[in-house]
ChimeraX commands (.cxc) that place a marker at each C-alpha (Angstrom):
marker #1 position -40.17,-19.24,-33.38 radius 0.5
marker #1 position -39.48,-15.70,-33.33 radius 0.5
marker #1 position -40.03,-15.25,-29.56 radius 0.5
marker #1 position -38.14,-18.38,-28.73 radius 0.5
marker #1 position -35.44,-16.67,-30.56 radius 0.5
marker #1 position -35.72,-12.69,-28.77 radius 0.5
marker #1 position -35.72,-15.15,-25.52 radius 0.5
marker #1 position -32.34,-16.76,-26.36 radius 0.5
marker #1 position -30.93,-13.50,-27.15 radius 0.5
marker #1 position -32.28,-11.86,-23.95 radius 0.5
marker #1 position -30.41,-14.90,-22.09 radius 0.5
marker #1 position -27.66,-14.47,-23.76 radius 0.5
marker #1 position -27.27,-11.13,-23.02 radius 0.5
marker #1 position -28.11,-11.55,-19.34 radius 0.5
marker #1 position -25.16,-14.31,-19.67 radius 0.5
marker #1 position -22.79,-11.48,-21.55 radius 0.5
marker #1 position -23.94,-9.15,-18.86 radius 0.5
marker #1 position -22.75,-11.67,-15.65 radius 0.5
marker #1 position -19.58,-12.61,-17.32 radius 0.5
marker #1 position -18.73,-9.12,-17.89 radius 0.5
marker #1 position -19.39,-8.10,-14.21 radius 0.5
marker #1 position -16.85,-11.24,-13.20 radius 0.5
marker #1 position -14.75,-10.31,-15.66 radius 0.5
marker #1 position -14.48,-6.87,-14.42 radius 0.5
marker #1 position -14.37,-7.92,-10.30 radius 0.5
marker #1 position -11.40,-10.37,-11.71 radius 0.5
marker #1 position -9.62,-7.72,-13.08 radius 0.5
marker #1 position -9.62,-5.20,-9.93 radius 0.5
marker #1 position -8.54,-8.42,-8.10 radius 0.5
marker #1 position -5.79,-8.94,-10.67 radius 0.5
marker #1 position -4.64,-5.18,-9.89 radius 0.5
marker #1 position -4.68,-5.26,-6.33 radius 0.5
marker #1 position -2.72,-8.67,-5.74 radius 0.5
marker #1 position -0.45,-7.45,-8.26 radius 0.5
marker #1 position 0.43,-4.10,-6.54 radius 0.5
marker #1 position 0.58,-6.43,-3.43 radius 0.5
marker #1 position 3.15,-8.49,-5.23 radius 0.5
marker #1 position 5.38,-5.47,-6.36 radius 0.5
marker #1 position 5.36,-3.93,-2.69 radius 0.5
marker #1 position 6.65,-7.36,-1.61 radius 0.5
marker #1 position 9.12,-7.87,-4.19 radius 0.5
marker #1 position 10.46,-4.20,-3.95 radius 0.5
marker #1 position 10.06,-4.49,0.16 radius 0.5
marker #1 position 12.28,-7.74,-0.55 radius 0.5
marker #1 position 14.78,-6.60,-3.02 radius 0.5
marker #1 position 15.52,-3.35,-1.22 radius 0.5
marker #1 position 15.95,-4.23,2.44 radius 0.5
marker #1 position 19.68,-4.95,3.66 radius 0.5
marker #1 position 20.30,-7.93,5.76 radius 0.5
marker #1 position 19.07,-8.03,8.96 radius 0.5
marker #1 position 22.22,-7.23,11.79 radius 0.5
marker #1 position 23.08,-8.60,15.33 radius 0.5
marker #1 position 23.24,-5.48,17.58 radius 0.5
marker #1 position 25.70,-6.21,20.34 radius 0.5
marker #1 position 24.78,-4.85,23.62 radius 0.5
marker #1 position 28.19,-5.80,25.70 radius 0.5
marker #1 position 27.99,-8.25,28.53 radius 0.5
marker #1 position 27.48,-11.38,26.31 radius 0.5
marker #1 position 24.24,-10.06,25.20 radius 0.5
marker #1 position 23.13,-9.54,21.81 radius 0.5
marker #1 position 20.26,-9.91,19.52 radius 0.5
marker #1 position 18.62,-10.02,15.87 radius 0.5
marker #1 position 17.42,-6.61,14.88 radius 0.5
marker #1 position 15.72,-6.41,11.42 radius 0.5
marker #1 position 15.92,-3.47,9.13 radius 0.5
marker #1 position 12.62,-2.44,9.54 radius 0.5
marker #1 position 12.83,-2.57,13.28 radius 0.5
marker #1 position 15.90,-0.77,13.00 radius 0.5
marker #1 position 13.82,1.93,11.55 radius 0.5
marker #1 position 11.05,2.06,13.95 radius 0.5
marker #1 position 13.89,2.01,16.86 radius 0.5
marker #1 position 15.75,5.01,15.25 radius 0.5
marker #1 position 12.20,6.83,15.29 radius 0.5
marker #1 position 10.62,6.03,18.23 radius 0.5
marker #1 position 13.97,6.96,20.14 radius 0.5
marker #1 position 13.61,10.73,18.83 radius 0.5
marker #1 position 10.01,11.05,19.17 radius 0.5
marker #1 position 9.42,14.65,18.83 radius 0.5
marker #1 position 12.77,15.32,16.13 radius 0.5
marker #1 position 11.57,15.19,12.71 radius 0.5
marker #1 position 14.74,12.42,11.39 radius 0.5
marker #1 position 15.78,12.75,7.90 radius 0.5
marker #1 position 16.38,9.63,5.58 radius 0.5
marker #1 position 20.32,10.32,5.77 radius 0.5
marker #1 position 20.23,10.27,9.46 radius 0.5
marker #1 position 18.43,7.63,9.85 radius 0.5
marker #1 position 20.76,6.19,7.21 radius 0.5
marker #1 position 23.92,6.97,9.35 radius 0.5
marker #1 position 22.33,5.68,12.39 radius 0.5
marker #1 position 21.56,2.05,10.95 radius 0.5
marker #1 position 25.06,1.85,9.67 radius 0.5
marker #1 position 26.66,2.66,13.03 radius 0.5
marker #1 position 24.85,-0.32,14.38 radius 0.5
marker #1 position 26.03,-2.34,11.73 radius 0.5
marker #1 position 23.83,-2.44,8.68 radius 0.5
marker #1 position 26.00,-2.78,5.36 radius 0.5
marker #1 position 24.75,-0.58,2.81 radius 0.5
marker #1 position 27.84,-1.15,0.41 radius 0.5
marker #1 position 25.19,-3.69,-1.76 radius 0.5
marker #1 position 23.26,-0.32,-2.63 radius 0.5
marker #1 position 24.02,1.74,-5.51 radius 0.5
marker #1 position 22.00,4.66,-3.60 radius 0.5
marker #1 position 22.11,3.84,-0.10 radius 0.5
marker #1 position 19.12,5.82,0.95 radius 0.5
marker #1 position 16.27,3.81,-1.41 radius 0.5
marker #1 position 15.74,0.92,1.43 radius 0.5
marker #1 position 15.72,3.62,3.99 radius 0.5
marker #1 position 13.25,5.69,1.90 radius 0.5
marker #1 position 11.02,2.69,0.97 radius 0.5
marker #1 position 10.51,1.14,4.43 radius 0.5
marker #1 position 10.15,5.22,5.66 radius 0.5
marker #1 position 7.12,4.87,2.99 radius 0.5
marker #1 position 6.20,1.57,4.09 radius 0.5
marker #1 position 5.90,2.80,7.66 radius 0.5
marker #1 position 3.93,5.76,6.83 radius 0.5
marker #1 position 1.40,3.62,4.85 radius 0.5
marker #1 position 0.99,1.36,7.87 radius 0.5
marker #1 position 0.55,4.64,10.12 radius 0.5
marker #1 position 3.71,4.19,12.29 radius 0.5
marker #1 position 5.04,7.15,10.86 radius 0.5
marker #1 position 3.90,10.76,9.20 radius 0.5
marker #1 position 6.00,12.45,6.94 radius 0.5
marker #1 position 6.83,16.24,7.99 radius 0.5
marker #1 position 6.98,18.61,4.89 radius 0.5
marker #1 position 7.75,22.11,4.50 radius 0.5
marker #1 position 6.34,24.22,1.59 radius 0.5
marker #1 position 5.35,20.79,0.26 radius 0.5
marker #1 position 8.46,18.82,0.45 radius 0.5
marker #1 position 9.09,16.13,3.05 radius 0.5
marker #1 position 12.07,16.69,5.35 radius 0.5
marker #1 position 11.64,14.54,7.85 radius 0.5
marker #1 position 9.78,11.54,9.72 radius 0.5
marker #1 position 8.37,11.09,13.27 radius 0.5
marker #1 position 7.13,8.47,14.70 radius 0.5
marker #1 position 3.29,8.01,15.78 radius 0.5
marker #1 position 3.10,6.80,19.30 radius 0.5
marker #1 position 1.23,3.26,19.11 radius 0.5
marker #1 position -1.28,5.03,21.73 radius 0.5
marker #1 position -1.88,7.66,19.49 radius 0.5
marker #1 position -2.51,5.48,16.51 radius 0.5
marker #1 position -5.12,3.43,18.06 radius 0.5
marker #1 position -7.05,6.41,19.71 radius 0.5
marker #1 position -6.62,8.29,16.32 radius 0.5
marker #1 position -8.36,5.22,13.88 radius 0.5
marker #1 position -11.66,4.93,12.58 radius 0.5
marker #1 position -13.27,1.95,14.69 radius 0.5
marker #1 position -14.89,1.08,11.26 radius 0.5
marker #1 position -11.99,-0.15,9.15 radius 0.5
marker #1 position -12.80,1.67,5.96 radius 0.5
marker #1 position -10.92,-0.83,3.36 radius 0.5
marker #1 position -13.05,-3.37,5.07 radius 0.5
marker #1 position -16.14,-1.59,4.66 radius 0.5
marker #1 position -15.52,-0.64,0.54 radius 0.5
marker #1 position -14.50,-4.12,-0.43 radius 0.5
marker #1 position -18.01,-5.80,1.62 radius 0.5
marker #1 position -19.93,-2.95,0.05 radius 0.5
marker #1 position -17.94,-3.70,-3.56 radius 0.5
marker #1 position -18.44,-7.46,-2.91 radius 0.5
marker #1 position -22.33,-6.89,-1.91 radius 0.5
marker #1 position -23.40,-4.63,-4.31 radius 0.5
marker #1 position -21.48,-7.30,-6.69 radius 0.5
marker #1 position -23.37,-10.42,-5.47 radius 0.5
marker #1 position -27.16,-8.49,-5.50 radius 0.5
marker #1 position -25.76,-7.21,-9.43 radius 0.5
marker #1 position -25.65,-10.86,-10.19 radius 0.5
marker #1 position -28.72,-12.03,-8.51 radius 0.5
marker #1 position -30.80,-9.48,-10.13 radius 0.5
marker #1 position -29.55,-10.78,-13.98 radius 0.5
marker #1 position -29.88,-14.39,-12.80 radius 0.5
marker #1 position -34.05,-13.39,-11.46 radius 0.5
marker #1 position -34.63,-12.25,-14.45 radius 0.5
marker #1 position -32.59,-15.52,-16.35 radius 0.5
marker #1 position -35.09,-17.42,-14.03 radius 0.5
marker #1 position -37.95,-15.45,-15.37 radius 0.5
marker #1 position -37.24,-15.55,-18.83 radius 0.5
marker #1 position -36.71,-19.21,-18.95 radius 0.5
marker #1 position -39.97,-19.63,-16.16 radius 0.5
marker #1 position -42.01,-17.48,-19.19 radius 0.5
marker #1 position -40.64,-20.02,-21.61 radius 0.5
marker #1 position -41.78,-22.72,-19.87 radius 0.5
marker #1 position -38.65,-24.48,-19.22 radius 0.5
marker link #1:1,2 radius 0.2
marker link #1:2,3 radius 0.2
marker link #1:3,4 radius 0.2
marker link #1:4,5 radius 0.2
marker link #1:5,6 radius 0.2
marker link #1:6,7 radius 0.2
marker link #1:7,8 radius 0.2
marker link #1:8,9 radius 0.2
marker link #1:9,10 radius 0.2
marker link #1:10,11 radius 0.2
marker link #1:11,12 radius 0.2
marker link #1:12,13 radius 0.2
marker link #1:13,14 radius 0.2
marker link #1:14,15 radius 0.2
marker link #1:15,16 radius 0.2
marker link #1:16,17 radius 0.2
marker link #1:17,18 radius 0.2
marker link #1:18,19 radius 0.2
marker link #1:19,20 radius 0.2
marker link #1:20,21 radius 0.2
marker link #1:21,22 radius 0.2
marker link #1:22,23 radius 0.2
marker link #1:23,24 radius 0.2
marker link #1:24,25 radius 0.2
marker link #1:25,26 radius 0.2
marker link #1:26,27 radius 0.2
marker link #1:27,28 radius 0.2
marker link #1:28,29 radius 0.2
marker link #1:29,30 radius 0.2
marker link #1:30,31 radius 0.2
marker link #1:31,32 radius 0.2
marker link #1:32,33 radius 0.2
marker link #1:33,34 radius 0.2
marker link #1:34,35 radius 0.2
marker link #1:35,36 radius 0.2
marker link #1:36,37 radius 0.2
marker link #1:37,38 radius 0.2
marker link #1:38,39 radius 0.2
marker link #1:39,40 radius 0.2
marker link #1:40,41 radius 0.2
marker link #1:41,42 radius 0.2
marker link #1:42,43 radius 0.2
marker link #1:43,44 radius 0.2
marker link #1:44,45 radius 0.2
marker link #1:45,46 radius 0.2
marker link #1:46,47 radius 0.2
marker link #1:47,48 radius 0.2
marker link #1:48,49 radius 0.2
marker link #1:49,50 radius 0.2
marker link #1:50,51 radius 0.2
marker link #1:51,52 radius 0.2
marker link #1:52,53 radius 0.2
marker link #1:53,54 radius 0.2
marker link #1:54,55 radius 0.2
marker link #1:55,56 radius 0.2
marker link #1:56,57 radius 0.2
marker link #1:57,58 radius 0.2
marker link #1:58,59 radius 0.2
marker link #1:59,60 radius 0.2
marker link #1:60,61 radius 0.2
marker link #1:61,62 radius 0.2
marker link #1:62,63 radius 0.2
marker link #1:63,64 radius 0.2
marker link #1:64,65 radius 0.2
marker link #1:65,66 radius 0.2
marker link #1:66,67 radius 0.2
marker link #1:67,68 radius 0.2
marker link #1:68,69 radius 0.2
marker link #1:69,70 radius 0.2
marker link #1:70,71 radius 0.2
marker link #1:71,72 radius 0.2
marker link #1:72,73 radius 0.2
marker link #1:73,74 radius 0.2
marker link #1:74,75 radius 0.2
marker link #1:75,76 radius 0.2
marker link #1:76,77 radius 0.2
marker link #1:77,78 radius 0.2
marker link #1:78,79 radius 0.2
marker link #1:79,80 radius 0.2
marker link #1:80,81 radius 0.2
marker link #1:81,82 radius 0.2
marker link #1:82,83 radius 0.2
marker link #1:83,84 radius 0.2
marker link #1:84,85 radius 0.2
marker link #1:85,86 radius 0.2
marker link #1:86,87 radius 0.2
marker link #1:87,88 radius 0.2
marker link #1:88,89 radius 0.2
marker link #1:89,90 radius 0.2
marker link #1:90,91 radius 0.2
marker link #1:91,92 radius 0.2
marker link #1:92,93 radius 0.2
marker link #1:93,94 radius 0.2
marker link #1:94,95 radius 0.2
marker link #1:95,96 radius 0.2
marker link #1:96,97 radius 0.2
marker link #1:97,98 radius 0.2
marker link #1:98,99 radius 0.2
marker link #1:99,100 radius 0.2
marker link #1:100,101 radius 0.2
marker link #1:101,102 radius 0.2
marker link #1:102,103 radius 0.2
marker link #1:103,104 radius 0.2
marker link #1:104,105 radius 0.2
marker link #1:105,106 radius 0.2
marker link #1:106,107 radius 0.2
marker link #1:107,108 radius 0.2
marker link #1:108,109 radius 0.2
marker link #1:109,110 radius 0.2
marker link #1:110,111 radius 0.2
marker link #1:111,112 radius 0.2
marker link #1:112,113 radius 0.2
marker link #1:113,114 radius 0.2
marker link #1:114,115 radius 0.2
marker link #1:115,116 radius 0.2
marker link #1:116,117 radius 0.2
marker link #1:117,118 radius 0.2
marker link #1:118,119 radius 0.2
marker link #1:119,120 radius 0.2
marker link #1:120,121 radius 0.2
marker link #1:121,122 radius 0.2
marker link #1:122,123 radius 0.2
marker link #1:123,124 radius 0.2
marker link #1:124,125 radius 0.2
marker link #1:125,126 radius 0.2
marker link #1:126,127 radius 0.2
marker link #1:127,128 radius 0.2
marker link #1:128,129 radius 0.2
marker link #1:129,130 radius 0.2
marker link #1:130,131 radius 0.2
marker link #1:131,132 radius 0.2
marker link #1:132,133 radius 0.2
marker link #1:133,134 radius 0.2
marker link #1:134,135 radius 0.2
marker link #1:135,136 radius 0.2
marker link #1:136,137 radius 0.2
marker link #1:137,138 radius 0.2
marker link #1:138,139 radius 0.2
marker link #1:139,140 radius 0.2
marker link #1:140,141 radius 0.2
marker link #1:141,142 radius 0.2
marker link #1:142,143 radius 0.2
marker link #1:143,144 radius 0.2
marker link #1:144,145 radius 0.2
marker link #1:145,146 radius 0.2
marker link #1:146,147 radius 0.2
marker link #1:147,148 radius 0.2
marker link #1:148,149 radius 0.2
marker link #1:149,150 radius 0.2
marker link #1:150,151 radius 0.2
marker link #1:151,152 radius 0.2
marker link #1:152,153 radius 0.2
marker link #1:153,154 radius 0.2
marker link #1:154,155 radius 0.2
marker link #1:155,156 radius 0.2
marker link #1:156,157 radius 0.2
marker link #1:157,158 radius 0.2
marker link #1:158,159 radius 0.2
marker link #1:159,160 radius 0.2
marker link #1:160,161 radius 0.2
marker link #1:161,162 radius 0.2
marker link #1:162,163 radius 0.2
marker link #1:163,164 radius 0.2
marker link #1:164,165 radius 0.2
marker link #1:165,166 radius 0.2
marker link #1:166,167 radius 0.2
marker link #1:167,168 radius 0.2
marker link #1:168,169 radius 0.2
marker link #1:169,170 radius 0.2
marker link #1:170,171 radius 0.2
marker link #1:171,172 radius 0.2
marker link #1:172,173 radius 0.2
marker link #1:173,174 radius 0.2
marker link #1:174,175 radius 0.2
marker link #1:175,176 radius 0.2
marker link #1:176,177 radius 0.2
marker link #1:177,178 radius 0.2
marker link #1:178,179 radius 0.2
marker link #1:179,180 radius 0.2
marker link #1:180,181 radius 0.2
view
């Protein structure tokens, strides 16, 4: 009876033990589709509407905010642009920032947003940023790791996850294979 009872425990713990580990996966799931969610709702909330650049000669097109951006930067390659001239630049083409209580934040957050996706590196002097450039999309490609490292940490995470979880449920199986169930 005793035994029987130290081998219910020990299965319960093992059970404790896998729930715990889910648990635990769940919640660094939780926190990265939430900080995914933010980005998008701030990316959303803080971009103006996209304009219709005229180029003369009946032709004219969409241009996005973001693109707007990337155009602004990748037309001054080697000048390190500032938010506010960047800022003056969109509005000349027709971007209305009058919605904004501080015009610069959609500027600043896609500047961010760009950085983070490696289309653009921040230029700082005695550790503040003044300026953006652009990265060249040449120079991007030939500059990344051909191993994608987020890739490689969340198979390893997910791996060493799955082999935690087989190893508690071998020794479930052996517990209850000692029992004779």
């Amino acid at each position: 009876m005793e035994q029987s009872l130290k081998d219910a425990q020990a299965t319960l713990k093992l059970k404790l033990q896998i729930l715990q580990e889910q648990r635990n996966k769940i919640d660094r799931e939780i926190a990265v589709w939430k900080r995914a969610y933010d980005s998008l709702s701030a990316a959303i909330e803080d971009v103006p509407n996209d304009v219709v650049v005229d180029m003369g000669n009946e032709a004219s097109f969409p241009l996005k905010f973001t693109d707007a951006i990337r155009v602004a930067l990748s037309a001054n390659p080697d000048a390190a642009m500032t938010a506010p001239l960047i800022r003056d630049i969109l509005a000349r083409q027709g971007f209305d920032f009058s919605a904004y209580k501080q015009e610069l934040v959609p500027v600043h957050n896609t500047l961010k947003r760009l950085v983070n996706q490696g289309e653009a590196s921040p230029v700082t002097e005695n550790g503040s940023t003044v300026g953006y450039k652009w990265i060249d999309p040449i120079e991007r490609v030939l500059s990344q790791d051909p191993a994608d490292i987020v890739v490689r940490r969340r198979q390893k995470r997910d791996a060493d996850a799955l082999v935690a979880i087989g190893a508690v449920t071998d020794r479930t199986r052996a517990a209850k294979k000692k029992r004779g169930e």
